[in-house]
C-alpha positions, 0 to 999 in steps of 0.5 A: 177022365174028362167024362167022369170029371163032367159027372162030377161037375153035373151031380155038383150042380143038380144035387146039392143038399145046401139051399145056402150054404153059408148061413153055417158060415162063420161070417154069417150074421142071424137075425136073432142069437138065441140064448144070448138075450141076457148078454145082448142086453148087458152090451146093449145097457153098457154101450147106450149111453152112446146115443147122447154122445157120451162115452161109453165104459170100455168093455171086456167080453169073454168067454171059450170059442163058439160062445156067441161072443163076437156075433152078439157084440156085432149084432149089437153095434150094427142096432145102435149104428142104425139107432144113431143115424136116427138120432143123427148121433156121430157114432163110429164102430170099427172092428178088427180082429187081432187073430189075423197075422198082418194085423197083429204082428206089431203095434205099427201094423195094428195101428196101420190097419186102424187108419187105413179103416178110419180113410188114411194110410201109412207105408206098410214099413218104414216110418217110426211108431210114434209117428204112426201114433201122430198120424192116428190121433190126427185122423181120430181127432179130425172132427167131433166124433165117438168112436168104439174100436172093437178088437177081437180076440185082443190076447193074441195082439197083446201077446205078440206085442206088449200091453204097452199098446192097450195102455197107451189106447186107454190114455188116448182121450187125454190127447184128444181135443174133438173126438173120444174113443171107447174100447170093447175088447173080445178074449177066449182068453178068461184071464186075459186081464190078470197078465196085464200090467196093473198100471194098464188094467187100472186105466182101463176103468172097464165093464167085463163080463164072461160068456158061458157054454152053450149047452147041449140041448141050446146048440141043437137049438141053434143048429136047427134054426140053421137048418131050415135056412141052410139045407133043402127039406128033409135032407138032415136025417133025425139025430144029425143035430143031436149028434152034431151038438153032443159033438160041441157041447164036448168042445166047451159048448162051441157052436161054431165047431157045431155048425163046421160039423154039419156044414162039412158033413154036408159037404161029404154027402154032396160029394158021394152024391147022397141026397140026405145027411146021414149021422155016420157023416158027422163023424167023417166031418169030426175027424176031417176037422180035428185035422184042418184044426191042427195045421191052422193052428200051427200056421197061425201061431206066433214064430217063437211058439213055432220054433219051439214046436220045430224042436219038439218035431225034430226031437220026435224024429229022433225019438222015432229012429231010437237016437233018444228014449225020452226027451225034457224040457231041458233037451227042447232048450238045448236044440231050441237055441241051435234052430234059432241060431239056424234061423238067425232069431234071438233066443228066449229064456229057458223060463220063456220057453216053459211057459211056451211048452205050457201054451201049446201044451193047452191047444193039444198039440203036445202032451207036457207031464211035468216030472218031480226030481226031487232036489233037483226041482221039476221039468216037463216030459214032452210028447207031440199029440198028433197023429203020424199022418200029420208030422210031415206036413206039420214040419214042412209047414214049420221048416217053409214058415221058418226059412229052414 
């Protein structure tokens, strides 16, 4: 065992297809975004006024995942940081990115991770939000200074939260004395905004604009920019890329999914020992992704949208051993409410419910036909969208992620 494990570890070594195999990475900044010079300039034009040390208008970015929207707003901020030490200018960027569970849970949480950014800190529990509040103007407002706060993917905080929060951030100038702030804020979310209170959309006075898809011949265009940096010569066999990209541009042009593709597909040639990357591999790295995407999502979201998909688990079950022949919307409620009884979480309404079975229904995870009863009104027949192979991980994940 121990020879053939040293085997393994010597081919890692001296066979790698990747000369870095992080520029296909979602970390990974480019020097340049191709086909994105019109939203860079867009951003740029909104956000220059900074540079006289005036406010900028808060801005919304959005558009599908993949579509360059957080690398463009980031290469912009890190050029206006370096034009402004030029200028001596005291501008501030500070990003944060509202997907991560110990950020956004809460407004308290969210505001914690803003201090500890801007030097201060706060008990990860304990004191009362407006005190949290306090503590954040004080820092924010503790010398003569322009801060943009940068917040990704922004409608996954505000739905965990209220947009009670968002409102009091647009309000926050009028409590400053030294500093002022701007907002950017970056949604997958294209109606994102139309759900927010109006009293909240109209103080936010914002520029918005949306990213569109990349198409097909544009994501081979970024892929192969990728490769000259991400892989030896001559590994990527010809079509690798064109297959990689007809791949994404069916994922709503996601160039992310793209580089994931090529990135994962090297990763099995590697391990086969192969010295090329051949297009049979894009569709191993496709299937391998479709189901680490799953269980991501599962894992991520919010402890309702889990309880619910809980229910339709074990309601599969049933289904599966013949206890049921179909199950409704009404039937996810009934067994919805004993689980949080089990798990000692108050239940939402029937109507929250819906609109829950509708969300995991869009990251198809469920299958949710809505079904005529005529006089007796509508309900939804619900059906999981994934495979058997991944049920039981998918419910222990949940039953561990619940304390069941």
């Amino acid at each position: 065992m121990v020879v053939e494990l040293n085997e393994i570890f010597e081919s890692a070594v001296n066979n790698s297809v990747f000369k870095d195999k992080s520029v296909l990475q979602a970390r990974y900044t480019p020097e340049s975004i191709p086909h994105r010079d019109e939203q860079i300039k867009s951003i740029a034009g909104i956000l220059a006024s900074s540079l006289r040390e005036e406010r900028p208008s808060n801005l919304f970015v959005y558009g599908k995942t993949g579509t360059g929207k957080t690398l463009s707003v980031l290469y912009v901020k890190d050029e206006l940081s370096k034009k402004a030490e030029q200028l001596e200018v005291d501008l501030r960027f500070e990003y944060i990115n509202c997907k991560l569970r110990k950020v956004a849970d809460t407004e308290y949480r969210i505001l914690a991770a803003l201090i500890e950014k801007l030097g201060g800190s706060v008990p990860a529990t304990g004191l009362p939000t407006d005190k949290v509040w306090r503590k954040f103007i004080e820092i924010v407002d503790s010398k003569k200074q322009l801060i943009v706060f940068i917040f990704d993917e922004i409608d996954q905080a505000i739905k965990k939260m209220s947009d009670t929060f968002l409102y009091s951030m647009t309000r926050l100038n009028q409590e400053l004395v030294n500093a002022q702030i701007s907002l950017i804020g970056i949604s997958n979310d294209v109606t994102f905004l139309d759900h927010v209170d109006p009293r909240v959309r109209s103080s936010l006075g914002e520029e918005e604009f949306v990213f569109p898809p990349y198409n097909a011949i544009q994501l081979q265009d970024i892929l192969n920019e990728r490769c000259k940096l991400a892989f030896h010569e001559n590994v990527i066999n010809p079509g690798v890329t064109a297959k990689c990209a007809a791949y994404a541009a069916r994922e709503h042009g996601d160039a992310r999914r793209a580089l994931d593709l090529l990135r994962v597909a090297g990763e099995l040639s590697e391990r086969e020992s192969k010295e090329k990357v051949e297009e049979d591999y894009i569709d191993l790295a496709n299937h391998k992704i479709e189901k680490d995407k799953i269980l991501d999502i599962v894992e991520t979201i919010p402890k309702q949208h889990q309880l619910v998909l809980y229910t339709i688990v074990q309601l599969t079950r049933q289904q599966q051993t013949h206890k049921i022949d179909k199950f409704f919307t009404g039937d996810v409620y009934n067994l919805y409410q004993d689980v949080c009884i089990r798990t000692k979480t108050d239940s939402l309404t029937q109507r929250r419910i819906s609109d829950i079975l509708a969300d995991i229904d869009m990251l198809g995870i469920i299958n949710a036909k809505v079904i005529s009863k005529g006089r007796h009104g509508r309900t939804r027949e619900i059906r999981l969208s994934i495979s058997n192979t991944l049920l039981e991980k998918i419910e222990d994940m949940l039953a561990e992620n619940l304390g069941l």
